[in-house]
C-alpha positions in Angstrom: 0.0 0.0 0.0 1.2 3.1 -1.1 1.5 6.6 1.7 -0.7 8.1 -0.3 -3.5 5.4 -0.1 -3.3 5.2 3.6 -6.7 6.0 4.8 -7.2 9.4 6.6 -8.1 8.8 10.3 -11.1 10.5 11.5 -12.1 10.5 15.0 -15.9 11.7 15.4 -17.7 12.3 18.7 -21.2 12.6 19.5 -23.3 11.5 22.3 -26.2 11.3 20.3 -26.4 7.3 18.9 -29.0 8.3 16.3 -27.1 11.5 14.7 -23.8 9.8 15.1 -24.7 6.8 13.1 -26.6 9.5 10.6 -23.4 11.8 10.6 -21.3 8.5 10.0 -23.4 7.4 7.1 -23.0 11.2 5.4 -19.1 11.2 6.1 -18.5 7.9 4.1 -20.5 9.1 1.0 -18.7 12.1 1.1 -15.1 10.4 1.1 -16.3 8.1 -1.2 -17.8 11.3 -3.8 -14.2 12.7 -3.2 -12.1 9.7 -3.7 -10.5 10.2 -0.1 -9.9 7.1 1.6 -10.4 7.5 5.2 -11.7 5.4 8.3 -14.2 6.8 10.6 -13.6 6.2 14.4 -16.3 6.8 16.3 -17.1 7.9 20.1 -20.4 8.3 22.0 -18.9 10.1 24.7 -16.2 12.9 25.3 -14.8 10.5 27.8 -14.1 7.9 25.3 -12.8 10.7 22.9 -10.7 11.9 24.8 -9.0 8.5 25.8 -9.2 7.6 22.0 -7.7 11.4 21.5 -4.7 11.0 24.2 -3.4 7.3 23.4 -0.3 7.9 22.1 -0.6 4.6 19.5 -3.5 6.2 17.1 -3.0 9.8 15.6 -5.9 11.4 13.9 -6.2 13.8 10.9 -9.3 14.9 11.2 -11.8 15.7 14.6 -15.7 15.7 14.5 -17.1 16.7 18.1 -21.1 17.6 18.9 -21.0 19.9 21.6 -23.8 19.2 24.5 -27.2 21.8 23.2 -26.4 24.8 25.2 -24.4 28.1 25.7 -22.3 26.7 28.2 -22.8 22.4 29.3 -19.9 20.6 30.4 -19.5 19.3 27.0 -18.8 22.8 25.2 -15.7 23.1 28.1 -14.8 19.8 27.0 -14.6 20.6 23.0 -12.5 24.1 24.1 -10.1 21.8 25.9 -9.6 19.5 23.0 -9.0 22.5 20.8 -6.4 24.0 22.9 -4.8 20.7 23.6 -4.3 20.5 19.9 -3.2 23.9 19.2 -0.5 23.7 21.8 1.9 21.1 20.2 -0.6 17.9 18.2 -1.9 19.4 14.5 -5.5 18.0 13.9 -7.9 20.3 12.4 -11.1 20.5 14.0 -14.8 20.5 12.8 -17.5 21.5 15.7 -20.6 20.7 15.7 -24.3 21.4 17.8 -28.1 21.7 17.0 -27.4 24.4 19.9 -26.0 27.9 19.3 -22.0 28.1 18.9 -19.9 28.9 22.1 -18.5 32.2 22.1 -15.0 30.5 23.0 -15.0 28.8 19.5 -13.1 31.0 17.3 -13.5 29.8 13.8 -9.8 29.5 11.5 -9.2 27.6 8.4 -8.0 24.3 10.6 -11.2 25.4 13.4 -14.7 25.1 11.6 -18.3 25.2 13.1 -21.1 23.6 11.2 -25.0 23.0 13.1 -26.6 20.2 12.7 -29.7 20.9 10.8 -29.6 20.7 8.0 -27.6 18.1 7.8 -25.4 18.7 4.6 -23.8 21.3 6.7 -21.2 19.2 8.4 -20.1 17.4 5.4 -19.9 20.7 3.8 -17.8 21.7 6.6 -15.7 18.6 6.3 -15.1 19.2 2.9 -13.9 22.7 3.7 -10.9 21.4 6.3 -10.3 19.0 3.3 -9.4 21.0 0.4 -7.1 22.9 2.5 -4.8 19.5 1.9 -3.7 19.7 6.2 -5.3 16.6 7.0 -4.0 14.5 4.0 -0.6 16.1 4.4 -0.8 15.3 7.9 -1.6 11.5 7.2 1.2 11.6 4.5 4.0 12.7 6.6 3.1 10.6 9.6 3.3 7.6 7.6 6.4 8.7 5.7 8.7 9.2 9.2 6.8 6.2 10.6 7.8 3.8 7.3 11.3 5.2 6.7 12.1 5.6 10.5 10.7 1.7 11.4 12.2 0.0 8.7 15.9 1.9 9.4 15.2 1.2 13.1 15.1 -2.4 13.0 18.0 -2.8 10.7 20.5 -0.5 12.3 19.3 -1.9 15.8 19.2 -5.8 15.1 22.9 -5.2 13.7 24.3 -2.9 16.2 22.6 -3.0 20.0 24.8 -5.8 21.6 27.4 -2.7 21.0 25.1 -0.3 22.3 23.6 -2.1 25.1 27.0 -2.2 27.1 26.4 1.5 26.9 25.5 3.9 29.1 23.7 6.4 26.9 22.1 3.7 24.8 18.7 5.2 24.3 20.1 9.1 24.0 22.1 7.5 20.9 19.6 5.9 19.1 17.0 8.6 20.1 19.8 11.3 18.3 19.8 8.3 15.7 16.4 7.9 14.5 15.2 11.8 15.1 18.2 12.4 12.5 17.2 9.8 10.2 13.2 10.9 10.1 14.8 14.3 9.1 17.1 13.1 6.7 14.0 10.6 5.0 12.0 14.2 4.4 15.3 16.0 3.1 15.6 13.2 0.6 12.0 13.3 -0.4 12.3 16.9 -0.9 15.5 16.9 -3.0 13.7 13.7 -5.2 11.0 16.1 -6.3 13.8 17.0 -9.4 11.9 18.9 -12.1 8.4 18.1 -10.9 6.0 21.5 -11.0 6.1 23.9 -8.3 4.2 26.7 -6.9 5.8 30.0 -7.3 7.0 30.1 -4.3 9.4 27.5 -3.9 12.7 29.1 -3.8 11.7 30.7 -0.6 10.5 27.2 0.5 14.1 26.3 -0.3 16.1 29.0 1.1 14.2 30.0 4.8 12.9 28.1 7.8 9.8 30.3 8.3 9.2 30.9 11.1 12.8 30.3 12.7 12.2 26.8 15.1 13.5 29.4 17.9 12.2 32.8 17.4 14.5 34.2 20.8 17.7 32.0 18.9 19.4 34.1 16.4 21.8 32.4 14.0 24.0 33.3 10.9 21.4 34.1 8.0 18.4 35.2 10.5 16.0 37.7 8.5 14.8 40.3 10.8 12.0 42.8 10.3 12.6 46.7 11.9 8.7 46.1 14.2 8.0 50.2 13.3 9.8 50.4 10.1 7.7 47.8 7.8 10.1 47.8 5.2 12.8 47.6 6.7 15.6 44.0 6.8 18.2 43.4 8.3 20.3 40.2 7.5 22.7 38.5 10.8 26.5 37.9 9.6 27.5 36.8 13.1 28.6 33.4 13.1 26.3 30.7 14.6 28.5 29.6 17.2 29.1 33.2 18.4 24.6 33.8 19.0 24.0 30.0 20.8 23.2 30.7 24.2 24.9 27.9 26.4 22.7 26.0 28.9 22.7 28.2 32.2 23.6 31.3 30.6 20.9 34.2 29.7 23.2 35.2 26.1 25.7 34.1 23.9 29.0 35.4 23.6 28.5 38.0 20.9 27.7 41.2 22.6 26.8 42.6 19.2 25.1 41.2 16.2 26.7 42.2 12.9 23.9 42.9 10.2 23.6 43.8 6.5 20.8 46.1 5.4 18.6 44.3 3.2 17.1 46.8 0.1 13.9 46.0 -1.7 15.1 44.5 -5.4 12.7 46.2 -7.1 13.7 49.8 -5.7 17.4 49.1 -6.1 17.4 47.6 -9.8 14.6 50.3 -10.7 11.2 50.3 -12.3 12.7 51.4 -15.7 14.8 48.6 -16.2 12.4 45.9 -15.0 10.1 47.3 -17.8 13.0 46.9 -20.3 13.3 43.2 -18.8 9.4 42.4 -19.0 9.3 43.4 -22.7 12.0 41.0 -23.2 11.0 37.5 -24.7 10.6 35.0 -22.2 14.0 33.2 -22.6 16.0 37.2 -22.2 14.0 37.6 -19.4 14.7 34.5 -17.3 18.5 35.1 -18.3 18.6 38.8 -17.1 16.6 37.8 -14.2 19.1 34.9 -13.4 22.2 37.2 -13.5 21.0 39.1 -10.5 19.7 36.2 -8.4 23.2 34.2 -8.9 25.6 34.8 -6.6 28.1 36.4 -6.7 25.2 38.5 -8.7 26.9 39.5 -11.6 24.0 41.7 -12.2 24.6 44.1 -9.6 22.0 47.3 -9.7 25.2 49.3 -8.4 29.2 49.0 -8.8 31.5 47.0 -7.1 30.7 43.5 -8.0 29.9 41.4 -5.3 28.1 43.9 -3.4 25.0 42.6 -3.2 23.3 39.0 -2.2 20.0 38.0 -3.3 17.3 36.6 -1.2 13.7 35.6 -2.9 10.3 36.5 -2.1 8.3 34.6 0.8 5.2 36.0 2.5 6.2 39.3 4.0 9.7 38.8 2.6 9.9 40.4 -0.6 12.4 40.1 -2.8 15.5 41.5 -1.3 19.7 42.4 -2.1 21.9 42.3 0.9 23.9 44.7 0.7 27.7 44.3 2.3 28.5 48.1 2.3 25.7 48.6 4.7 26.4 47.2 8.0 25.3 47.5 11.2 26.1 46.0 14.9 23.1 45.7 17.0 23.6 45.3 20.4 22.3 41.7 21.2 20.3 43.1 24.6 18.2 45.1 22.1 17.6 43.5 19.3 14.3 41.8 20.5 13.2 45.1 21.5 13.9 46.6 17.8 13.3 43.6 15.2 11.0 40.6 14.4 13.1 37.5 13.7 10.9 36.7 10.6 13.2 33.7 9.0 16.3 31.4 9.2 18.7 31.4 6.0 19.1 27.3 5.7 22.0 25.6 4.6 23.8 26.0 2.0 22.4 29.3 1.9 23.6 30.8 5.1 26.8 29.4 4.4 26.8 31.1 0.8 26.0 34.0 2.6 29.1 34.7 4.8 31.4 33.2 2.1 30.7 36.4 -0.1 30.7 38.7 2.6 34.3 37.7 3.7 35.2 37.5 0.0 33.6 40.5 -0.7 35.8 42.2 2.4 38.5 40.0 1.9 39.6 41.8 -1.8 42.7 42.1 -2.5 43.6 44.2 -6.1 47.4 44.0 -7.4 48.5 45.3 -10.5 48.1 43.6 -13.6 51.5 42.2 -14.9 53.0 43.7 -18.1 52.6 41.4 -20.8 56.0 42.4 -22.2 57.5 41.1 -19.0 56.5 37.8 -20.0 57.8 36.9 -23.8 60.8 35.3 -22.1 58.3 32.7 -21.6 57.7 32.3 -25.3 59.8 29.3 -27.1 
């Protein structure tokens, strides 16, 4: 069986045995219409929910809870704590639903829907909405993925090598370091498979930030961070990673300062005029004028020297942006929370890329050219 064909795991609650089996009934013919497979688990309490909701053996995509009729029953406080228990760390969209009026603690989102009861095509209408956002497949996708590459690399790595790791003290931190690095590496390799496959237009950002950084209080070489009162302005960290970790026990890193490089919206810098020149281009011109300024070391530098600038793609609220290495700044590390957002993390290579023009850039070194005369001797 195939990830994708893994059935989606729905867990549905309702204390109701008529509108449960009647809710169960509508579910299946709407996976069926949508060519979804999916298995319905179903609860006639909140109790058994929320034992079905905690084990730590099943994982759901997909929740369908009645609340008790009423403003405020025992049941609506129950449906609140499920939603918050999710939101804090688990990822299970949500679908509410009540004959009775919606509790003013239920704020609707794309992954939180309400739907009543009557009529009845509203829930699976409401399901279908969670659906086409994709969360709940993806969700299944990548569960089964870590779980199928992680299982099958745990068994052979551990069959061959745990009489060597048994004798050891730190046997479990090992293989827990093991496998965590392995599920990452399976998704790593997934995404680098995707080759030539189409993409959305906003995959090179995809490919060059973690958004939002893991750590939004961590700063590291490549962090993206927003002025909070000046919207359009970036900054870009050049301090070295090992300089900004903050060791265990200690409230900052070493680096006092945090070395930055202002970051200029591309299209002010290169300039409307010229982009028009690009755009009327054929299609082939423009993708190779376009490439000569996003390729380090950007050949296609708006302004003299070469080298100057570093380009960084749009994503979200990033927009498209040049690093500039003649405008740097040191912000004091005790303030920079209180002056900047830290919108995005540069990943590797791309950090890396990063400080290697920035020191090549700065670490220029121009010597006179030779006299060609000088050189005949070298002639036969």
């Amino acid at each position: 069986m195939s990830v994708e064909s893994i059935p989606l795991q729905l867990l549905l609650v309702d204390d109701d045995p008529d509108d449960l089996r009647l809710i169960e009934e509508e579910l299946l013919i709407l996976f069926n219409t949508l060519n979804v497979p999916a298995s319905i688990h179903s609860a006639a309490s909140f109790e058994t929910a929320k034992e079905l909701s905690l084990d730590p053996s099943r994982h759901f995509d997909l929740i369908v809870s009645d609340t008790y009729k009423g403003a405020t029953g025992n049941g609506d406080a129950d449906v609140i704590e499920l939603i918050n228990e999710y939101k804090k760390g688990k990822f299970t969209p949500l679908v509410i639903i009540s004959s009775g009026v919606k509790p003013a603690a239920v704020s609707e989102s794309p992954f939180v829907v309400w739907a009543g009861k009557s009529p009845v095509e509203d829930i699976p209408n409401a399901v279908k909405r969670v659906l086409d956002t994709g969360i709940p497949q993806l969700s299944r996708m990548l569960y089964s993925e870590i779980n199928s590459g992680s299982g099958h690399y745990l068994w052979r790595f551990l069959e061959k090598n745990w009489p060597s790791l048994a004798s050891h003290h730190s046997a479990k931190s090992i293989v827990t370091r093991l496998v965590r690095r392995r599920a990452a590496t399976v998704i790593t390799e997934e995404l680098n498979s995707l080759g030539d496959q189409e993409h959305d237009g906003n995959v090179a950002g995809l490919e060059f930030y973690i958004y939002p950084p893991i750590k939004d209080s961590q700063y590291n070489l490549g962090s993206i961070l927003k002025h909070k009162t000046l919207a359009e302005q970036f900054r870009v960290v050049l301090t070295p990673h090992c300089l900004l970790a903050v060791q265990p026990g200690k409230d900052a890193p070493k680096a006092e300062f945090v070395l930055t490089a202002k970051a200029i919206c591309a299209k002010t810098l290169i300039g409307a005029e010229k982009l028009s020149a690009i755009k009327a281009k054929p299609r082939d011109a423009q993708l190779k004028e376009l490439r000569r300024y996003a390729t380090p070391p950007n050949f296609g530098n708006p302004a003299p020297p070469e080298g100057r600038y570093w380009f960084l793609p749009e994503f979200l609220e990033i927009p498209y942006l040049f690093c500039d290495f003649m405008q740097i700044e040191t912000v004091p590390y005790s303030k920079i929370k209180d002056d900047f957002i830290n919108t995005a993390t540069l990943t590797a290579p791309f950090a890396e890329c990063l400080q290697s023009r920035f020191v090549a850039f700065y670490g220029a070194v121009v010597i006179s050219h030779i006299s060609p005369e000088t050189l005949t001797t070298l002639l036969p």
